[in-house]
C-alpha positions as CSV (number, residue, x, y, z in Angstrom):
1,X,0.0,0.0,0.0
2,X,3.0,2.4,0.4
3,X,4.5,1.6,-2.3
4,X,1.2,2.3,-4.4
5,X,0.5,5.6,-2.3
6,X,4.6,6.7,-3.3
7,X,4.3,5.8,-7.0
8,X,1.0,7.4,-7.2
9,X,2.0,10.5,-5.6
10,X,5.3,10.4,-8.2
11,X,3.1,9.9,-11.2
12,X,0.1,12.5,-10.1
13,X,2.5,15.3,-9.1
14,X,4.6,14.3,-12.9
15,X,1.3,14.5,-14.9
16,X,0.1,17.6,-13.4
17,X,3.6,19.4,-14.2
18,X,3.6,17.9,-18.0
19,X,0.0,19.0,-18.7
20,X,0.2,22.8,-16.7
21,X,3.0,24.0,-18.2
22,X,1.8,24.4,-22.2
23,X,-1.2,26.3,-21.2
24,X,1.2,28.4,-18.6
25,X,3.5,29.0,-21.6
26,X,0.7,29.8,-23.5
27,X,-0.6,32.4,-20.9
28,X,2.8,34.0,-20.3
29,X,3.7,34.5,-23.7
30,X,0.1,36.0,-24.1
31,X,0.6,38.4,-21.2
32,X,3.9,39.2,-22.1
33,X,4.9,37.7,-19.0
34,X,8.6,35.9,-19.6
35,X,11.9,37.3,-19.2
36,X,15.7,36.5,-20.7
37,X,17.9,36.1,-17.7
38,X,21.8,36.1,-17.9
39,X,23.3,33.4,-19.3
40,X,20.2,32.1,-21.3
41,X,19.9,34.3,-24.4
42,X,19.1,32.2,-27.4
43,X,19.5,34.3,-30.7
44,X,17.2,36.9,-28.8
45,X,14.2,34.6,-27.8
46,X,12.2,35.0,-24.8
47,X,11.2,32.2,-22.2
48,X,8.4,32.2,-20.2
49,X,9.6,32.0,-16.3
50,X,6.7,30.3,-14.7
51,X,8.0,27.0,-14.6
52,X,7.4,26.9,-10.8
53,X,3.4,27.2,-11.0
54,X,3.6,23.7,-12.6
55,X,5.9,22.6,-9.5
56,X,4.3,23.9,-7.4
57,X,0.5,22.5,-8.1
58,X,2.4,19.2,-8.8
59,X,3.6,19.3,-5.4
60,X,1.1,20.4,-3.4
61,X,-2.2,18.6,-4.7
62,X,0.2,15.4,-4.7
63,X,0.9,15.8,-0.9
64,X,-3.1,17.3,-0.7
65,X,-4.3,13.8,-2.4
66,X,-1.8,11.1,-0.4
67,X,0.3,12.6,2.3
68,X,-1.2,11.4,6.0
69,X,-1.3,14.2,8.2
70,X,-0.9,11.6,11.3
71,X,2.2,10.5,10.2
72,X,3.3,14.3,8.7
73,X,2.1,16.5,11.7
74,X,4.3,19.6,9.9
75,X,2.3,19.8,6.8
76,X,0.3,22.7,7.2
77,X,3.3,24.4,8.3
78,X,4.5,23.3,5.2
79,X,1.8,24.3,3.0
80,X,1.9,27.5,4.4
81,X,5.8,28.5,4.0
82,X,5.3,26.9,0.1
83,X,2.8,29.3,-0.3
84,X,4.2,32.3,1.1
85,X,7.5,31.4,-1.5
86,X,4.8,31.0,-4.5
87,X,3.8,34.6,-3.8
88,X,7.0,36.0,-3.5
89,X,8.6,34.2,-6.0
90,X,5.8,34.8,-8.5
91,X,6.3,38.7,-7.6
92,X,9.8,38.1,-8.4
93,X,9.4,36.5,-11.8
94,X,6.6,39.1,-12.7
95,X,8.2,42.8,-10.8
96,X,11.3,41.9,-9.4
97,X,11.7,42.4,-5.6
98,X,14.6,43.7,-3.3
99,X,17.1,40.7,-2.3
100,X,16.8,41.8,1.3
101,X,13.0,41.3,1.3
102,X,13.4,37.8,0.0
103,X,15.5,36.5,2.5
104,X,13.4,38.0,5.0
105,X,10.6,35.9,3.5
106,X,12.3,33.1,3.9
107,X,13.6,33.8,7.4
108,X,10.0,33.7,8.4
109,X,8.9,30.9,6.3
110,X,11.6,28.6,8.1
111,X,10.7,30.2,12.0
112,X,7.2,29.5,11.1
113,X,8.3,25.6,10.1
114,X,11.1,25.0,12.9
115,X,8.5,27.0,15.8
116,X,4.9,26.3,15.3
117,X,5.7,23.5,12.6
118,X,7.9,22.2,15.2
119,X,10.6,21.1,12.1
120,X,14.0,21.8,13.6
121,X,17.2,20.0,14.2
122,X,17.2,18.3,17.5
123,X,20.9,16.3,17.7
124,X,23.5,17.0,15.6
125,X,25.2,13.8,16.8
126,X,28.5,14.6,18.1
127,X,28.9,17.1,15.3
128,X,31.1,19.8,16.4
129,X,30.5,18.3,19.4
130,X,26.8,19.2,19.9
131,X,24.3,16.1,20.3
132,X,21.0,17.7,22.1
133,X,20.8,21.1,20.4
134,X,18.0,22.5,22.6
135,X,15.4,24.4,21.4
136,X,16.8,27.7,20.9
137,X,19.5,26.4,18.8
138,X,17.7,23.9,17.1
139,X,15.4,26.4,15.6
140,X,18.7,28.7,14.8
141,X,20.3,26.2,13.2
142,X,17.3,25.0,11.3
143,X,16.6,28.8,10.1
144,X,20.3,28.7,8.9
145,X,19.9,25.7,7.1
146,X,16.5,26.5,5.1
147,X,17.6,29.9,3.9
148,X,20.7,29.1,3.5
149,X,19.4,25.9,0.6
150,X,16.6,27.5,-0.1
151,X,19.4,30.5,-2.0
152,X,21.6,28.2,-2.8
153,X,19.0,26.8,-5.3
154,X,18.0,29.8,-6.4
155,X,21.3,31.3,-7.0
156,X,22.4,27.6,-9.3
157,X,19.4,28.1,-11.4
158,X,21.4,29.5,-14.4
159,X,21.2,27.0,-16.9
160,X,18.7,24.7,-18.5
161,X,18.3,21.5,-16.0
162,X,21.2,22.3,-13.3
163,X,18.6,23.0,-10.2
164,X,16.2,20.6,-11.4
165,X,18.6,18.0,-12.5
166,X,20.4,18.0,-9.0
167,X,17.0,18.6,-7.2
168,X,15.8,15.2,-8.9
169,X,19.0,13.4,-8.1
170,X,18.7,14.7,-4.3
171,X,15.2,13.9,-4.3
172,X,15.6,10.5,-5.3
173,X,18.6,9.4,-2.7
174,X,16.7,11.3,0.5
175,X,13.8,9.3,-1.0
176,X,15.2,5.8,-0.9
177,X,17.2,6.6,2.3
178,X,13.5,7.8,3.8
179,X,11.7,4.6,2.2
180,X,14.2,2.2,3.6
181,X,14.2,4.2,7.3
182,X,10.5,3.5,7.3
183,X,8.9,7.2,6.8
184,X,7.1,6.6,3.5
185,X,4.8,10.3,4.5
186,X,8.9,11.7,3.6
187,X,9.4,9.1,0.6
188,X,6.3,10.3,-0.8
189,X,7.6,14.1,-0.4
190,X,10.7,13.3,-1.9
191,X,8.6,11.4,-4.8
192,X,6.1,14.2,-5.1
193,X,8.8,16.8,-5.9
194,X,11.2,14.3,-8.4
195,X,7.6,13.8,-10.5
196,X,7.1,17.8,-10.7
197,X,10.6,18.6,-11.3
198,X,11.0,16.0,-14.3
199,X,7.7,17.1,-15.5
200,X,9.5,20.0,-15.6
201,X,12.6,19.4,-17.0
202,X,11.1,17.7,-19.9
203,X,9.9,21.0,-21.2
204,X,13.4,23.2,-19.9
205,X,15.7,21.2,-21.5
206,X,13.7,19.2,-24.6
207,X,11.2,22.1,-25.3
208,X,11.6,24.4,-28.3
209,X,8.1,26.1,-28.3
210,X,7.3,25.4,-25.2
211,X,10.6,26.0,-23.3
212,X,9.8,27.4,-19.9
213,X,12.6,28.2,-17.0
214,X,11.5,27.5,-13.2
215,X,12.0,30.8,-12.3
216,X,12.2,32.4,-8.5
217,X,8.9,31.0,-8.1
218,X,10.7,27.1,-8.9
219,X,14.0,27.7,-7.3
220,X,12.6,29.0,-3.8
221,X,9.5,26.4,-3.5
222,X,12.7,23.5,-4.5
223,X,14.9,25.1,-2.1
224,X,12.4,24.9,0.7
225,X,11.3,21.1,0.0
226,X,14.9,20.2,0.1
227,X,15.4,22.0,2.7
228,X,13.0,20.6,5.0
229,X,14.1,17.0,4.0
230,X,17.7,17.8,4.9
231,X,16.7,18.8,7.9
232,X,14.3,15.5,9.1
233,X,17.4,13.4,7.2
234,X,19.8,15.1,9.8
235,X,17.3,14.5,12.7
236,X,17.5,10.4,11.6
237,X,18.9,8.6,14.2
238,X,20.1,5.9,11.6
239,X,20.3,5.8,7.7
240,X,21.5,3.8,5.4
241,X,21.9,3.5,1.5
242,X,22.6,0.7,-0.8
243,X,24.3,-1.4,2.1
244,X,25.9,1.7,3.0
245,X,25.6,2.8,6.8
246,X,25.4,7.1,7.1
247,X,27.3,7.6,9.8
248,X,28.3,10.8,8.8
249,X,25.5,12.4,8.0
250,X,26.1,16.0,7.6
251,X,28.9,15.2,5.1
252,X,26.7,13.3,3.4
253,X,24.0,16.3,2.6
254,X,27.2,18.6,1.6
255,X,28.0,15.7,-0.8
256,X,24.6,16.0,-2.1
257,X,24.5,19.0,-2.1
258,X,27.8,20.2,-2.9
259,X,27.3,22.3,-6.3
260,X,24.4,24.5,-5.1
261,X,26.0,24.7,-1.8
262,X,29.9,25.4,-3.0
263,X,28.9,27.7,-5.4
264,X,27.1,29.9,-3.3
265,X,29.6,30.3,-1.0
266,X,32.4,30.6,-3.8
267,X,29.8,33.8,-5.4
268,X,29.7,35.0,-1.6
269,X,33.6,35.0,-1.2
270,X,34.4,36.1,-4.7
271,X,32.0,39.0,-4.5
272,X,33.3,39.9,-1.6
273,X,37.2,39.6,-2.4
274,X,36.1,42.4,-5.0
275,X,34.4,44.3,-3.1
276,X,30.7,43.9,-4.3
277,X,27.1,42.9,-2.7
278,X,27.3,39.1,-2.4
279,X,23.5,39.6,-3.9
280,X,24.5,41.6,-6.6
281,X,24.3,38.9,-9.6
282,X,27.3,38.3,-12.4
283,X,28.9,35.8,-14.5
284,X,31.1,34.3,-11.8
285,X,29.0,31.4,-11.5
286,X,30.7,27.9,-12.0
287,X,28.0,26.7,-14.4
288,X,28.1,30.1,-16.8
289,X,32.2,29.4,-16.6
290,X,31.1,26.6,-18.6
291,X,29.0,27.4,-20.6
292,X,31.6,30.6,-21.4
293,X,33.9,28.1,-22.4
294,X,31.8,27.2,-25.1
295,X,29.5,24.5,-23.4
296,X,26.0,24.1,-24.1
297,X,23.4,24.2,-21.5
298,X,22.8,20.1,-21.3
299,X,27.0,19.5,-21.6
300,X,27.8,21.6,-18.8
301,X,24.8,20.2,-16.8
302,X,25.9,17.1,-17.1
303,X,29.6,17.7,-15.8
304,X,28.2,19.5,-12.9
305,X,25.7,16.4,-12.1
306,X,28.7,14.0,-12.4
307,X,31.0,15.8,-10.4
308,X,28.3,15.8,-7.4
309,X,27.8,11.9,-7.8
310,X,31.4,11.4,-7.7
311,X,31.5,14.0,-4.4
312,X,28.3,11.7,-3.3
313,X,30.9,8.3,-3.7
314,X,33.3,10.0,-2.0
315,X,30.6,10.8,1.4
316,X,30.2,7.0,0.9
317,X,33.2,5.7,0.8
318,X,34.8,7.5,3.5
319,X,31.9,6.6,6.1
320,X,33.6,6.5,9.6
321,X,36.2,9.2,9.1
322,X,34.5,11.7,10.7
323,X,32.1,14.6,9.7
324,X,35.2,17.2,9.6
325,X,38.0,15.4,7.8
326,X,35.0,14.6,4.6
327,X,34.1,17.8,4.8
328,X,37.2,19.5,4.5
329,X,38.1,16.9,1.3
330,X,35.0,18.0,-0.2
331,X,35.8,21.3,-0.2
332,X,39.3,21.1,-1.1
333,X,38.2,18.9,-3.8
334,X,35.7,21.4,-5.1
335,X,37.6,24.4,-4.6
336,X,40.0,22.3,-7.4
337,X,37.8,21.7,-9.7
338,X,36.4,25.1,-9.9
339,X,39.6,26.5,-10.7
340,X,39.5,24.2,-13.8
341,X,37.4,26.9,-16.1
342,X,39.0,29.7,-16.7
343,X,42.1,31.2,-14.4
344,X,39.9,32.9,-11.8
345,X,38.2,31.9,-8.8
């Protein structure tokens, strides 16, 4: 029966996303509503940028029709934060919004998950030496960790299928390692937003006329799903993968993790190094290094994607080394590799 609720929930929240998005393009382009962000400019065309409306409905009428509240006391909570992102990100696509405003958004959107929703990390497990965070930290840390993934998202949606294609591949490992722990209600989550987000990607990457990009409204809604599963991941007393034991867990979620994450704090240093806002946007990405370089969209994807399963092998393989020592290869590792394009940071 979970199985069938899972697959169901993966299939509904796909087939809404696959048949929204041609009559969204179709409204957009009608309304004049689409924009031609840096980095995507394609002989002058313009793309619609509502991609996240289909994510969105996929997402929430799935977890409307099959999520069991008993078993996912946070959803409301949930509901609610998705919704307050839809609004602002939908502003954002449409008007454009101060940065500072949308991170205060999303500050409240993860106090009103972590407090009332009662979402938060609880025990680090020896991490930094912390096991029982308390209450006070717990939400603090949780607060840290949903703006600062929720950003990260929205700052590596630059070319066709990067966010999606490493919010699918995150979506389907936290999903097996939730299936296997037991909590289908989180399995289902995870399969809810993998059947929107290849919905989709189908029409980002494979669509001519009716190309569509996610948007802020896409980026911030996968941000906060993510979010909120790395956070009830890090709350698991045990995990396992494919025979593999997590032991590590937090190096783990920077492993899957690792090019939204790295690349936001690489903009965030760089930026700073040269005096700028860290919010003011630019080039300096690592995935429009690539495509600079003379990449397409789907090549330079699909070098990013490898590099974070070969970061993900790494987490794996080095299970019972310790959080720090994993963490600090990972980083060294991808502060390498970014050097690779171009002779920059």
């Amino acid at each position: 029966m979970q199985n069938g609720t899972i697959i169901a929930g993966f299939i509904t929240s796909l087939m809404i996303s696959l048949l929204a998005i041609p009559s969204i393009v179709k409204v957009a382009r009608s309304k004049g509503l689409y924009d031609k962000p840096q980095g995507r400019e394609a002989g002058g065309a313009k793309i619609p940028t509502l991609g996240g409306l289909a994510i969105f409905a996929g997402m929430i009428i799935s977890l409307s029709l099959f999520a069991d509240i008993a078993f996912l006391p946070e959803l409301p909570f949930l509901v609610a934060g998705a919704v307050v992102l839809f609004f602002i990100g939908i502003k954002d696509d449409i008007l454009i919004i101060a940065p500072w405003w949308k991170l205060l958004g999303q500050a409240m959107v993860a106090l009103c998950i972590a407090i009332p929703g009662g979402l938060r990390i609880q025990n680090l497990n020896g991490f930094l030496g912390i096991y029982e965070t308390g209450e006070a930290l717990g939400v603090l840390i949780t607060v840290l960790i949903v703006v600062t993934v929720i950003n990260s998202y929205n700052l590596i949606d630059g070319i066709d299928g990067l966010a999606s294609g490493i919010g699918i591949l995150s979506s389907l490992l936290f999903g097996f390692i939730f299936y296997r722990s037991g909590l289908y209600v989180w399995a289902l989550m995870a399969a809810a937003l993998c059947g929107s987000l290849t919905g989709f990607t189908w029409y980002n990457v494979f669509g001519r006329q009716k190309k569509i990009l996610m948007g802020d409204t896409g980026s911030l809604l996968l941000g906060l799903f993510q979010a909120v599963m790395v956070v009830r991941f890090l709350n698991m007393e045990q995990a396992s993968i494919w025979g593999w034991q997590i032991t590590i867990q937090p190096a783990f979620v920077l492993a899957v993790l690792i090019i939204p994450l790295f690349d936001t704090l690489r903009i965030i240093v760089v930026r700073l190094l040269q005096g700028r806002s860290p919010l003011r946007p630019d080039r300096q990405h690592i995935h429009y290094r690539l495509v600079d370089m003379g990449l397409t969209h789907i090549r330079a994807t699909g070098i990013l994607m490898g590099i974070n399963l070969v970061m993900i092998a790494i987490a794996l393989g080095l299970q019972g080394n310790g959080d720090i020592p994993v963490i600090l290869l990972l980083l060294v590792l991808a502060t390498l590799l970014s050097l690779i394009p171009g002779s920059r940071l």
